[in-house]
N, C-alpha and C positions, 0 to 999 in steps of 0.2 A: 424871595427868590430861591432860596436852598433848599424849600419843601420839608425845614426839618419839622418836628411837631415838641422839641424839648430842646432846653440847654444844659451845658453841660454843669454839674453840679461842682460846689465847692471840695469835695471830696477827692474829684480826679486833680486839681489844682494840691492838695497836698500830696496824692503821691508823686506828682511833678517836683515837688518841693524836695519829699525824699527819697526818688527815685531819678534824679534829672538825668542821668547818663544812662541808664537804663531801657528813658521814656526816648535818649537820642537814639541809641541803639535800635531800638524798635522805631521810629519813626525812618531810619535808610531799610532797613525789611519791609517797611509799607510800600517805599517807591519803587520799589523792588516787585513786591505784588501786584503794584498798580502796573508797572509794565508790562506785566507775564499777561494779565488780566487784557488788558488792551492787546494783546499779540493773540493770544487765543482768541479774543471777538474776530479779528481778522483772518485766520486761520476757518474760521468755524463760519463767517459769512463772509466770504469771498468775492461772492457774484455783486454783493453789494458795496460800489462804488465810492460813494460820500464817505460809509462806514470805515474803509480801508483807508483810505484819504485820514479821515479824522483821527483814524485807529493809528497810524503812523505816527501822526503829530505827537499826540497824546505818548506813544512809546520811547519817543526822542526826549519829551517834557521831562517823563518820570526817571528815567535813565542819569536823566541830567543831573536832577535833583538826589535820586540814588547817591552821585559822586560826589555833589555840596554837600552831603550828610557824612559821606565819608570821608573828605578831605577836613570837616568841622570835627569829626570824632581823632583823627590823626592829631588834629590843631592842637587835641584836650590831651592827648595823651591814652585817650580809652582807646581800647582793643576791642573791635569790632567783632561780634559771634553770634551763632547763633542762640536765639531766644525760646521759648516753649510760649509757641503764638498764643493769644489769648481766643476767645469765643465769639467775640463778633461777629468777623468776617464769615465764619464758621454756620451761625447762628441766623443769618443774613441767607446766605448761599442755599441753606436749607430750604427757601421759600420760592426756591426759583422753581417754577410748575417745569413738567418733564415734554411735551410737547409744544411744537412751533404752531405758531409765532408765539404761543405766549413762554414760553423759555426766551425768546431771546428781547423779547418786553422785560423779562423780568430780571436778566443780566444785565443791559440794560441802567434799569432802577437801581437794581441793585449798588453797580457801580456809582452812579449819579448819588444814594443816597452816601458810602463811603468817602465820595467824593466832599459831598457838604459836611459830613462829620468833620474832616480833613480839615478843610474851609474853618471853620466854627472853631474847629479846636487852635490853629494856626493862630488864629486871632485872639485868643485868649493867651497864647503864650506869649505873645508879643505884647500883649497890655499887664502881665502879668509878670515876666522875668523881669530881676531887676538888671542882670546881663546886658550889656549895649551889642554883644556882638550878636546873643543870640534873637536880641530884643527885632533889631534888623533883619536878621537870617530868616526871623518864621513872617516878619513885613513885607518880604518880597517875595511869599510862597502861595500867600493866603490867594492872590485875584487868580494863579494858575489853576488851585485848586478850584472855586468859582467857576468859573470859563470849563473844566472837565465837565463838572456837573449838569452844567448847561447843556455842554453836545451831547453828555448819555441820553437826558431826557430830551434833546430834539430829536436824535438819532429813534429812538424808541418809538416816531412816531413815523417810522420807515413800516416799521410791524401790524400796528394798530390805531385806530381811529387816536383823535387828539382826547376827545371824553375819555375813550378807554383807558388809555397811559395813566389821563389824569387821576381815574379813579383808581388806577394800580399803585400808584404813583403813591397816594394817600395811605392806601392799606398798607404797602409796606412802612411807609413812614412811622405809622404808628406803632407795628412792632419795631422797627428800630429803636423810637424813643423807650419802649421797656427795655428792650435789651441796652440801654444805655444807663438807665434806668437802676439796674438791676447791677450793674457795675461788675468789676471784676476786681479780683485780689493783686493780679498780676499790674504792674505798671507798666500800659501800655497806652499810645498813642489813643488806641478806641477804647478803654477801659472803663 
């Protein structure tokens, strides 16, 4: 269902380990992005209806979540700042083709595939913390994450045939899994 094509490796589970405030910190930056993310698809496709409709919901969701990560980091006592993002998203974004429809196929995907990340990783934190508060916290994040991913890649299929998506759909996947792959130093949510 998440389209991802890799799991996350026991590596990013140790910098969780010794980075957890860090990985908090950066996880309210994510929800953060994720709503900018959603407000620009709206901004940028307008005339489309469903899009804006879903593009709202999706802006409310991450906002929200934004504030559970911020009232959990206040709970801990951490100070909330900013971070030196890592290259995911970054590395992701790079692939989005420059002309419509297929830029906004591949915005899109794009989102959908951060989303499953999101998803996958959520789920690992919560089988994985020995924390009861946070154990719960990432238990009730994981299906919203889920359900984004889903409307990118339904929404995607506003643009482009359903095979098309699907074989977009794929290609990106697979570079995502190397750049997941490929890890990063930084302890980060997508790292």
């Amino acid at each position: 269902m998440l389209h991802l094509q890799s799991t996350s490796s026991v590596r990013w589970l140790r910098q969780v380990d010794q980075h957890l405030n860090e990985i908090l910190i950066d996880h309210a930056h994510c929800e953060q992005k994720a709503a900018s993310t959603a407000m620009d698809l709206m901004f940028d496709y307008v005339e489309h209806e469903d899009l804006c409709r879903e593009m709202s919901e999706i802006v409310r969701e991450e906002l929200e979540h934004f504030q559970l990560v911020r009232d959990l980091l206040k709970q801990r006592n951490v100070r909330f700042r900013r971070l030196k993002p890592g290259a995911y998203g970054r590395k992701l974004k790079e692939l989005v083709r420059r002309l419509e429809p297929h830029r906004a196929v591949d915005r899109l995907l794009v989102g959908a595939l951060i989303e499953a990340r999101s998803c996958e990783r959520f789920v690992l934190l919560r089988d994985h913390l020995q924390d009861a508060q946070l154990k719960e916290f990432y238990g009730s994040l994981y299906e919203s994450e889920a359900r984004h991913h889903t409307t990118y890649v339904r929404l995607a299929k506003n643009f482009a045939s359903d095979a098309d998506v699907s074989t977009r759909l794929q290609e990106l996947a697979t570079v995502e899994a190397a750049i997941i792959s490929d890890g990063s130093e930084l302890p980060r949510v997508h790292s």
